[in-house]
C-alpha positions, 0 to 999 in steps of 0.5 A: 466526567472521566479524567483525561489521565485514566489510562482505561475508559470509566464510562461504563463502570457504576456506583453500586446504585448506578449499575448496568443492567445483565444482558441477555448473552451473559455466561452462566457458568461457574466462577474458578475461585482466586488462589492468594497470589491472584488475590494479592495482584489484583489488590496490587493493581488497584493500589498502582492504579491510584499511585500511578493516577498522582504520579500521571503515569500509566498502570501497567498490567502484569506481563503473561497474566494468567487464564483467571485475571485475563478472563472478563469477570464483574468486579467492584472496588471499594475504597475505606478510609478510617472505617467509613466508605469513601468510594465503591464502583464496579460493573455486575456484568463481565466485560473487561479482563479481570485485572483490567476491570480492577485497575479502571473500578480502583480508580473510578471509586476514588475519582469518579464516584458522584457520592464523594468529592475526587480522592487526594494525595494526601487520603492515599495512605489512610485507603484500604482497597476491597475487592468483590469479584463476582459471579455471573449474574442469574435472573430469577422467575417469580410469579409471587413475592413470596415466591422471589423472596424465597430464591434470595439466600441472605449472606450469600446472594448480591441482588440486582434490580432493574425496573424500567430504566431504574436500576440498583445493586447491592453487594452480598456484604449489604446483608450484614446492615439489613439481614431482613430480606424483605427490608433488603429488597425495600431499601434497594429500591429506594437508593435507585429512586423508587418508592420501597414497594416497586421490587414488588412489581411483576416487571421488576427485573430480579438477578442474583450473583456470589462475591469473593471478597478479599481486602488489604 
């Protein structure tokens, strides 16, 4: 359950395999990329938020946040800790701005996220923070399986996917464990449930999207 101290709801932030389906009015135009000052606010937000969640006080937004962090964008945060993964959420589907996406994804990968026990005080230094902030995301049409597979570009394109009410995502960075598309697409069905066929299903939903990644 959400903390009673975050600042910013959580309800709608996901796991990267619990992850809200696209809708239907999601803008398609291109994402302006981050300059290095942007980059380095939005890592600064995600830090803040989690000191000020110890602290339980409010993280506060930058003053006159520029048009780039104050426009609604999907983002994930994802939290290492020695080299292993202690926490990653976020939402493909642009809904809050920029950097207030950050600060409520920052603190439901550390305290919400159902893979892994609540973050503590004493983990807060050994955390690196990385940031994906991505582009909208784009349906495919297929009438074939081979037809879909060619339209995924490995390293470049996150999936999501969406069958019935099951739905998964994987992040662009996923490439890198499982550079085989049909192997991607096998192992992003079964971490939402299913059996590694069913992105074959001809009802299956398909969407891609890009990711700036950036890390502390």
């Amino acid at each position: 359950m959400p903390n009673p101290r975050l600042s910013f709801p959580v309800g709608n932030s996901y796991p990267a395999g619990e992850v809200k389906p696209p809708g239907d009015n999601i803008p398609t135009g291109p994402s302006e990329a981050l300059g290095e000052r942007e980059r380095k606010t939005l890592l600064e937000l995600a830090r803040c938020s989690l000191v000020a969640y110890f602290q339980q006080t409010v993280p506060e937004l930058p003053d006159g946040a520029d048009h780039v962090l104050s426009r609604k964008q999907g983002c994930f945060v994802t939290l290492v800790r020695r080299g292993a993964l202690r926490g990653c959420v976020g939402n493909v589907v642009p809904r809050l701005p920029l950097c207030q996406a950050v600060i409520e994804n920052a603190r439901s990968a550390a305290f919400n996220d159902s893979r892994f026990p609540p973050l503590e005080r004493n983990e807060l230094e050994e955390i690196r923070i990385e940031i994906s902030v991505l582009s909208p995301p784009v349906n495919l049409q297929w009438k074939s399986v081979d037809e879909l597979i060619r339209q995924i570009r490995p390293r470049v394109d996150g999936v999501f996917l969406q069958v019935g009410g099951q739905v998964s995502t994987f992040l662009p960075k996923v490439w890198e464990k499982l550079p085989a598309p049909v192997d991607f697409m096998n192992s992003l069905a079964r971490k939402s449930g299913l059996c590694a066929e069913a992105w074959r299903d001809p009802s299956a939903v398909v969407s891609v999207y890009q990711a700036e990644c950036f890390t502390e």
